[in-house]
C-alpha positions, 0 to 999 in steps of 0.5 A, a space after each residue: 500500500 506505501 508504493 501506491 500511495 507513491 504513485 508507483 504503477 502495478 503492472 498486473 501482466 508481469 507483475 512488477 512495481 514501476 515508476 517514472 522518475 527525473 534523474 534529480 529523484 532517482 537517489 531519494 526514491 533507491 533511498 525510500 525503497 532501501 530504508 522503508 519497502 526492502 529493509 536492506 541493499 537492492 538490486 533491482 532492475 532499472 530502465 533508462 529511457 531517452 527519446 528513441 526509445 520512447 518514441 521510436 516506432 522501432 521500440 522492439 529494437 533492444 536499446 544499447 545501454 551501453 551509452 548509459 553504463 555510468 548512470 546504471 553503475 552510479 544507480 547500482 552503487 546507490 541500491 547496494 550502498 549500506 
């Protein structure tokens, strides 16, 4: 119920929690899910999106996160941090 009132989307297909965030919340948000849902480190999956891949009409196409490969390391830094 703590995610939902955070406007965190259930995705009732796979089942997952997801939510929307500007890189400026990205830390406060891994924070909260750290301290207040997991009680303890993380790991989990994280997407970036850009332009092309939410508006291209070749979404199917896997995205190269390669291009974000320091923002993934800082992200995971963060869910792993004590």
């Amino acid at each position: 119920m703590r995610l939902k009132i955070r406007s965190v989307a259930f995705e009732s297909l796979i089942r997952p929690w997801s939510i929307e965030l500007p890189e400026n919340q990205v830390a406060t948000e891994i924070d909260y899910l750290k301290n207040e849902i997991y009680n303890s480190q993380m790991n989990i999956p994280v997407d970036i999106f850009d332009a092309f891949s939410r508006f291209s009409l070749n979404s199917y196409v896997k995205q190269d996160k390669s291009k974000y490969a320091d923002k993934i390391n800082w992200i995971n830094g963060l869910q792993n941090a004590k």
